[in-house]
N, C-alpha and C positions, 0 to 999 in steps of 0.2 A: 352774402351771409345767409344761412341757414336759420333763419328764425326758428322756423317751426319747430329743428331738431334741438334748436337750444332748448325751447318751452321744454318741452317732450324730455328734455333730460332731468329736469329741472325738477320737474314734476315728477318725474320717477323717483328723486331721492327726498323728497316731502311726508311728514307722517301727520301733517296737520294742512290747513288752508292759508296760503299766504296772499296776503291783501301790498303792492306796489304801486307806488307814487309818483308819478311823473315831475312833478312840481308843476308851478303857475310863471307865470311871467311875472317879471319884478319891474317897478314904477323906476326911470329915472330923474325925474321929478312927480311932472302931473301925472295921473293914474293911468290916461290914454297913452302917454309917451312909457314906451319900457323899451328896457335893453333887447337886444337881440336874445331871442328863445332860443336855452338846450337845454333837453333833459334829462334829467338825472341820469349816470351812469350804471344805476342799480337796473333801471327800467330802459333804457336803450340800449342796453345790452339785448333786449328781448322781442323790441319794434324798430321798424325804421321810421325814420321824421317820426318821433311821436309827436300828437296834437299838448298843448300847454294844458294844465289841468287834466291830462289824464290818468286813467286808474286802470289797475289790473288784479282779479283775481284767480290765484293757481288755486283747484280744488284735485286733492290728487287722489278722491275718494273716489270718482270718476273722470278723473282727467280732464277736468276742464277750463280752458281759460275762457275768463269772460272779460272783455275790454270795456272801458267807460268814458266815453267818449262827450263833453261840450253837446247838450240839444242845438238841434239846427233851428234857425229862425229867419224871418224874413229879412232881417237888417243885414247878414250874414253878407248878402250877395249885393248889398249895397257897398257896404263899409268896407268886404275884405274877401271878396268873391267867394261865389258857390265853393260851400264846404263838401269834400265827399259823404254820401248819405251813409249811412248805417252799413247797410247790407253792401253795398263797396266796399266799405271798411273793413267788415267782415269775411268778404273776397279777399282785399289786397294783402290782409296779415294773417291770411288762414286759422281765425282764433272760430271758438265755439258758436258764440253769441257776441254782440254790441248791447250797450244799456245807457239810458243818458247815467251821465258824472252827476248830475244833480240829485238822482234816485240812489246816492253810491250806499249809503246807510242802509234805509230798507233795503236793497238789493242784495247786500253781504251776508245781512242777519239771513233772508230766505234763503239763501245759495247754501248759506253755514250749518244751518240747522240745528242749532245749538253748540255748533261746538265752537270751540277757542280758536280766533282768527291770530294768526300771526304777521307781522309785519318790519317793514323797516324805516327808520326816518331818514330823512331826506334834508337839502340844502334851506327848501322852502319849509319856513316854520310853520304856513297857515297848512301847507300840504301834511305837514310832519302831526300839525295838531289834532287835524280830522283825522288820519291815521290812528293816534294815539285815542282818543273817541271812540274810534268805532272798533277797536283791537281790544282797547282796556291795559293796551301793554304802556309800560313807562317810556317809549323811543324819545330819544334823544339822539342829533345829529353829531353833540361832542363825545356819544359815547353806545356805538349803535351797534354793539353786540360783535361776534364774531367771527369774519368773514374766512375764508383760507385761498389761499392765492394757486396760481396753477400757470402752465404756458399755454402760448398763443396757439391756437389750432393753426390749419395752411391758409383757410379765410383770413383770417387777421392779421396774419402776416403778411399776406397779397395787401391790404388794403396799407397797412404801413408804409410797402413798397410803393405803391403807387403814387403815394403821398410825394416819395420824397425829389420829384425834378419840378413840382410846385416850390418846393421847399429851396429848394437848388436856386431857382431864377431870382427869388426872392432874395436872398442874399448876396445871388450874382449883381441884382441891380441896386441892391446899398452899394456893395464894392466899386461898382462902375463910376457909379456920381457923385464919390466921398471924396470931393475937393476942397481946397481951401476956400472958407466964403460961403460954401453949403450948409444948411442947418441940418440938425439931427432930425428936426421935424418932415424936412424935405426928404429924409433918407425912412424913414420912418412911413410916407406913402408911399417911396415907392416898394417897402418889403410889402406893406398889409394890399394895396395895390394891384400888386403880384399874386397873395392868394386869393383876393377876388376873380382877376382873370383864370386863374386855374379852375374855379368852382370851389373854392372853400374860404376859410375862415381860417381868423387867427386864433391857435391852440391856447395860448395865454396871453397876459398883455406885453407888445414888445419890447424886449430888452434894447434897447440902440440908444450908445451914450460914450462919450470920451472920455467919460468920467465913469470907466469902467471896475473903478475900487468901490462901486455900491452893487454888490452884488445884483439886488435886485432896483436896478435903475429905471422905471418906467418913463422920467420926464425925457422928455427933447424939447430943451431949452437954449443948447447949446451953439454954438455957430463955431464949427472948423477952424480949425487953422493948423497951419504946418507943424510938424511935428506931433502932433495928439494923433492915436489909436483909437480908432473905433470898435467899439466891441458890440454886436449883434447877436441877442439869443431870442433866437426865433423859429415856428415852425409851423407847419401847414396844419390843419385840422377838418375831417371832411366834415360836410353838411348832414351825411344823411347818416353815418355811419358812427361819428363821434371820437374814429382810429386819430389819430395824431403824431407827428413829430417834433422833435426837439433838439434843435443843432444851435451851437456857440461856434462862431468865426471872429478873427479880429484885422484889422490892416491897419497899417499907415497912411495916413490921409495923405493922397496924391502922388504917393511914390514909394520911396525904400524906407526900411525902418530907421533909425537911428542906431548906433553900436549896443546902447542900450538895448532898445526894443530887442534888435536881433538874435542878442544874446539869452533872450527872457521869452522870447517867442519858440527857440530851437529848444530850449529848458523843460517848455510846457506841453510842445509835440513830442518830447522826448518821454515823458513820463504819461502822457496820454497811449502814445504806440507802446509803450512797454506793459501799461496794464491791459489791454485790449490781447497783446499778444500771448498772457497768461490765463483769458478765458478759457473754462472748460469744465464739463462736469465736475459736481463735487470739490469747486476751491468754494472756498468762503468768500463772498464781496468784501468784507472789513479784510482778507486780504491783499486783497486788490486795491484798499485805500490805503494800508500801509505801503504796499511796494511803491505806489506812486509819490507817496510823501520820502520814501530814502531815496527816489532818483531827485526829485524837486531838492532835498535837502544838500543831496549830494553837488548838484548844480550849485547851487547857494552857496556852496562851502567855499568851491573852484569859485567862483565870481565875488567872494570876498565877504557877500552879506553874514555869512552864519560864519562860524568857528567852531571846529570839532568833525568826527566823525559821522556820518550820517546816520545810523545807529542811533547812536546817543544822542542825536539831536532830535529826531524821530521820539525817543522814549522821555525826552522830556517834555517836548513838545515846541521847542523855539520853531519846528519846521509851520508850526502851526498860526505865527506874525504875519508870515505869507500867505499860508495857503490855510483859509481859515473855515475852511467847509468841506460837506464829504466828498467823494468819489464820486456820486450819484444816485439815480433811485431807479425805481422801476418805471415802464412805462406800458402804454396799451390804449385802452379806451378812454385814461384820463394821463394827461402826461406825468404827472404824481401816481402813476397806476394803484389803485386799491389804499390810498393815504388815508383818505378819509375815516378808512379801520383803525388805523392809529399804530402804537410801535408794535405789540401781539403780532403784526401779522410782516412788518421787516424783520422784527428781531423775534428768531423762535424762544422754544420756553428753553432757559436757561443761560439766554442772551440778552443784556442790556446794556444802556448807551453808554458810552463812555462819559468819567465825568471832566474828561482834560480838555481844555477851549480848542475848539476846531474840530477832533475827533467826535464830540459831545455830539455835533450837526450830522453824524451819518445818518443817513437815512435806512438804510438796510443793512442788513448784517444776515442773510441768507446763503444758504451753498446753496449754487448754481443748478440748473437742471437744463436740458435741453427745450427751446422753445419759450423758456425764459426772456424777455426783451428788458434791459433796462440803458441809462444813461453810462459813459465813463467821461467824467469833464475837469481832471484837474486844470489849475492856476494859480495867479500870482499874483498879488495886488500887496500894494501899496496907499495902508490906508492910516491915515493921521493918529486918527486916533486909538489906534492901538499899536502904529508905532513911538507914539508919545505917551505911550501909559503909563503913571510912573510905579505899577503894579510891574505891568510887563517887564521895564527897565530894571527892577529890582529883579524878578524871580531868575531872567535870561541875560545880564549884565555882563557875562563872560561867553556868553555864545554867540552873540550879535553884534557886528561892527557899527553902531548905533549912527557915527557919523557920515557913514556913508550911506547908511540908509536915507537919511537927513536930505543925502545931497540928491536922491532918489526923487525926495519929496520937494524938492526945487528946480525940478528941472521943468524945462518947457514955460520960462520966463514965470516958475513958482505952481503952475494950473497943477505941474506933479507928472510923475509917471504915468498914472491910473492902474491899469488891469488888463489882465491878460487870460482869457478860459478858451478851450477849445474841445467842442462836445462832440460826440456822435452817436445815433441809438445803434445798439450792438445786440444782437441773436449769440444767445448761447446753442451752438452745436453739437453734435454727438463726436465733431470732429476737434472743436474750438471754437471763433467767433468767426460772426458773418459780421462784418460792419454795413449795418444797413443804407446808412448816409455816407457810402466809399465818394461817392459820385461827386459830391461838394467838393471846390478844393480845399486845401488846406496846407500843401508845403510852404514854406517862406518864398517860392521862387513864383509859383503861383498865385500867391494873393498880391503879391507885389508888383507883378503884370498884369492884374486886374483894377488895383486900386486907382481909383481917378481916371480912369480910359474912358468912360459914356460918353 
């Protein structure tokens, strides 16, 4: 990555001084013990390994960055070895100057010289607060002003690739060991596991659960057994660079699917390859979630659950019992790439959410541009309580065969069907899409010769 060229751009399009937050480290319990440190993606877009508590000022009056860096002290090399000094630091990240982070106040006002310091808040409130101090601006992390999104230069999209045969093994070796008798928590070290021996880290917390009708499933509590589907959303994330992946696989625990399964797994590659195959400049993403929802619906129809044309089932939204979230989002230096702006910067001006259940969850609603990365991840779940809704039951009573759904939700001695998603990050091309994570399997013939083999 090109730091310097990033700063130097950055800076070129600045009519004022902007003041950047690294954040601090966060306690999880006692104040010594804290989570693993990453910094904000506002500010690691700009350093590499930034140090915790650091600060940066863009002054584009003269072009200068100044870094703010933790003073160095004697305990430093007791407790957590020799820190790089100043003028290293000032080498390794070609900035102006280094300044201690304790001196950040006076430092900004002398640097400013009166004039209005700009800024932006950040995850960390105590960082976000001195920010908001020493700016005089109101920041706020629920509502941090207005960023504009852009595609991935060929740096970042090198590092995405690299990413992803960490990302590969990782799920190769859930697949392998997902026997009957296995805990999720077993399958769970070996993905996070995986991306330690590769050199990173896990991008968010792992998805791995049988009980893949919770979307967002973090526990592994479960213990295998025949017939359950494992569903894995997981992905590598580097150390120094903050690039990341995000891929969903699912198998059968120890062999072949069930008639079920198989039918609902070919359902959801079918509707995932179909929207992947209509990337390309200038479609709209929200059209890419509906096309995916009339082949899912369509599927549905043929297998009995839905009733009606997929069309119409699509426009009222019954498609939306099953496949209860969007298409996908963007991705990059945060796997939610640029979220934290909020909907302004998915949905342009003159775009907003939908207010129908399921559609309501897209995440973006942008026309495509090349160099563009985001997710495509439809699915199918089967979940209780909104197939027993007696809301739902009323509004879609004529378009859902309610008791077979039922019988969905009884299967596998009652535990249910669960869920079914299958992700991959996708480059928008000047030609159509690059599926970045091709390399993972994912035919039914394939995961099916993996499952349980370790």
């Amino acid at each position: 990555m090109n730091y310097v060229e990033r700063r130097r751009r950055f800076l070129h399009g600045l009519d004022a001084p902007v003041l950047l937050m690294a954040g601090g480290l966060v306690s999880r319990n006692y104040p010594a013990n804290t989570f693993p440190y990453r910094a904000d993606s506002t500010f690691l877009y700009f350093f590499e390994r930034p140090e915790p508590g650091a600060a940066a000022l863009f002054d584009p009056a003269d072009g200068r960055v100044t870094l703010f860096l933790p003073a160095r002290t004697a305990d430093d090399a007791l407790w957590h070895g020799e820190l790089e000094t100043f003028a290293d630091a000032r080498t390794r990240h070609g900035v102006d100057a280094v300044q201690p982070v304790e001196q950040l106040e006076a430092q900004v006002a002398a640097l400013a010289k009166g004039r209005a310091v700009q800024g932006l808040a950040v995850a960390d409130a105590r960082a976000t607060a001195r920010a908001r101090a020493i700016t005089g601006a109101p920041l706020d992390f629920d509502d941090p002003g207005q960023v504009g999104p852009g595609p991935l230069d060929d740096d970042e999209l090198a590092e995405l690739r690299r990413l992803v045969p960490v990302t590969r093994e990782a799920h190769l070796a859930a697949m392998r060991h997902s026997r009957p008798g296995v805990t999720e928590q077993f399958l769970a070290g070996q993905v996070e596991g995986a991306f330690v021996r590769g050199g990173c880290t896990a991008a968010y917390g792992t998805i791995l659960s049988v009980r893949g009708e919770v979307l967002h499933n973090h526990g592994h509590t479960h213990v295998l057994r025949a017939g359950d589907i494992v569903l894995l959303d997981a992905g590598a994330e580097s150390l120094s660079t903050g690039y990341c992946n995000d891929v969903t696989r699912d198998w059968p625990v120890g062999g072949a699917f069930s008639p079920e399964g198989r039918d609902l797994y070919e359902l959801v590659l079918a509707a995932e390859v179909d929207a992947i195959a209509a990337v390309r400049p200038g479609v709209r993403y929200r059209d890419l979630h509906l096309r995916a929802c009339r082949v899912l619906a369509d599927g549905l129809a043929q297998l009995g659950l839905l009733r009606g044309p997929a069309d119409a089932l699509v426009e009222s939204g019954a498609h939306a019992l099953f496949f209860p979230h969007g298409l996908g989002h963007q991705l990059g230096l945060d796997v939610h790439d640029l979220e934290a702006f909020g909907d302004r910067i998915h949905y342009p001006a003159g775009r907003t959410r939908s207010a129908q259940f399921g559609t309501r969850y897209l995440r973006m609603d942008m026309d495509l541009q090349p160099g563009m990365t985001f997710t495509i991840e439809p699915g199918l779940y089967f979940v209780p309580a909104i197939i027993r809704s007696p809301e739902f039951r009323r509004q879609f009573k004529d378009q859902v065969d309610w008791d077979l759904a039922e019988r969905f939700l009884a299967l596998n001695d009652g535990r249910g069907f669960g869920g079914i998603r299958i992700e991959d990050d996708v480059l928008c091309t000047a030609e159509g899409a690059e599926v970045l994570t091709a390399s993972i399997p994912k035919t039914r013939a394939e995961i099916e010769a993996l499952a349980g083999q370790g």
